[in-house]
C-alpha positions in Angstrom: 7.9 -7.6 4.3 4.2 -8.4 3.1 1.6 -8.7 6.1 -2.2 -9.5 5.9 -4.6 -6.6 6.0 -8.2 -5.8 5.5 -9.0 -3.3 3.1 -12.2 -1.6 2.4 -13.7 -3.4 -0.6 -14.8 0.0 -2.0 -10.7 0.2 -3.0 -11.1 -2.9 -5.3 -15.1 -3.1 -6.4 -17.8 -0.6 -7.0 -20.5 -0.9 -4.7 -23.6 -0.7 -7.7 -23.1 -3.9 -9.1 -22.4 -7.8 -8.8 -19.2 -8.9 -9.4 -16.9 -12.5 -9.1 -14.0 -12.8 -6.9 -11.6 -13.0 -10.1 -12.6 -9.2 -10.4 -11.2 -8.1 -7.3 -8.0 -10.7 -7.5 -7.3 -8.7 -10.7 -8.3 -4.9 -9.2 -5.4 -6.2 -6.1 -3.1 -7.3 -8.2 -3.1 -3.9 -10.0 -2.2 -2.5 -6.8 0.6 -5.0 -6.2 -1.4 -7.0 -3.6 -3.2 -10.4 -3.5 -6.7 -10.8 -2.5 -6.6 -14.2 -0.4 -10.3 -13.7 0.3 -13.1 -11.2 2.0 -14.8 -10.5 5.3 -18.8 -9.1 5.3 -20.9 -8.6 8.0 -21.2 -12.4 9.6 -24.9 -13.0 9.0 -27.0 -14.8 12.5 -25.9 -18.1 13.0 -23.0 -18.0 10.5 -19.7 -19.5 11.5 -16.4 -17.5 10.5 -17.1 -14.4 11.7 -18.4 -13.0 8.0 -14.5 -14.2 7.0 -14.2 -16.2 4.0 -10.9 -17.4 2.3 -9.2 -19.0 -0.9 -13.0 -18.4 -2.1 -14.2 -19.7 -5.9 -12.7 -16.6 -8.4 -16.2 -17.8 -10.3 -17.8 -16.4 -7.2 -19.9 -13.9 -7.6 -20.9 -11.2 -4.7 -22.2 -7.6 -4.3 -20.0 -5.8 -1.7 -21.2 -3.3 0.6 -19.9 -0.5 2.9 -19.4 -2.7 5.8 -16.8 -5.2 3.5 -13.4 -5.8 3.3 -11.1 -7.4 1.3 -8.1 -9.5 3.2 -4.9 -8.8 1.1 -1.2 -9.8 1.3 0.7 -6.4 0.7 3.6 -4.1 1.7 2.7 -0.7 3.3 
């Protein structure tokens, strides 16, 4: 069955440029997953643990390296 995984965000987004959640909802779904949210390096003082979920799909981010997306998929 489908579990929840982290992927590396570099799998859904290029690194070079701003883009809003919607983008990498639609770049999982290609792949048969769904993105459910994303995890960056928790900034000092942030709650969470850098996790955030269900975020705005008019959110708009630049990922980095460090990032993953959380996705329900089959492996």
């Amino acid at each position: 069955g489908a579990e929840l995984y982290l992927k590396p965000a570099g799998d859904y987004v290029r690194f070079d440029r701003e883009v809003c959640f919607a983008t990498v909802v639609e770049a999982a779904r290609r792949r048969g997953e769904l993105a459910i949210g994303f995890r960056q390096p928790p900034r000092p003082g942030a709650s969470g643990h850098g996790v955030v979920t269900n975020p705005e799909k008019s959110r708009r981010m630049r990922f980095g390296d460090r990032d993953s997306v959380i996705v329900l998929a089959e492996n």
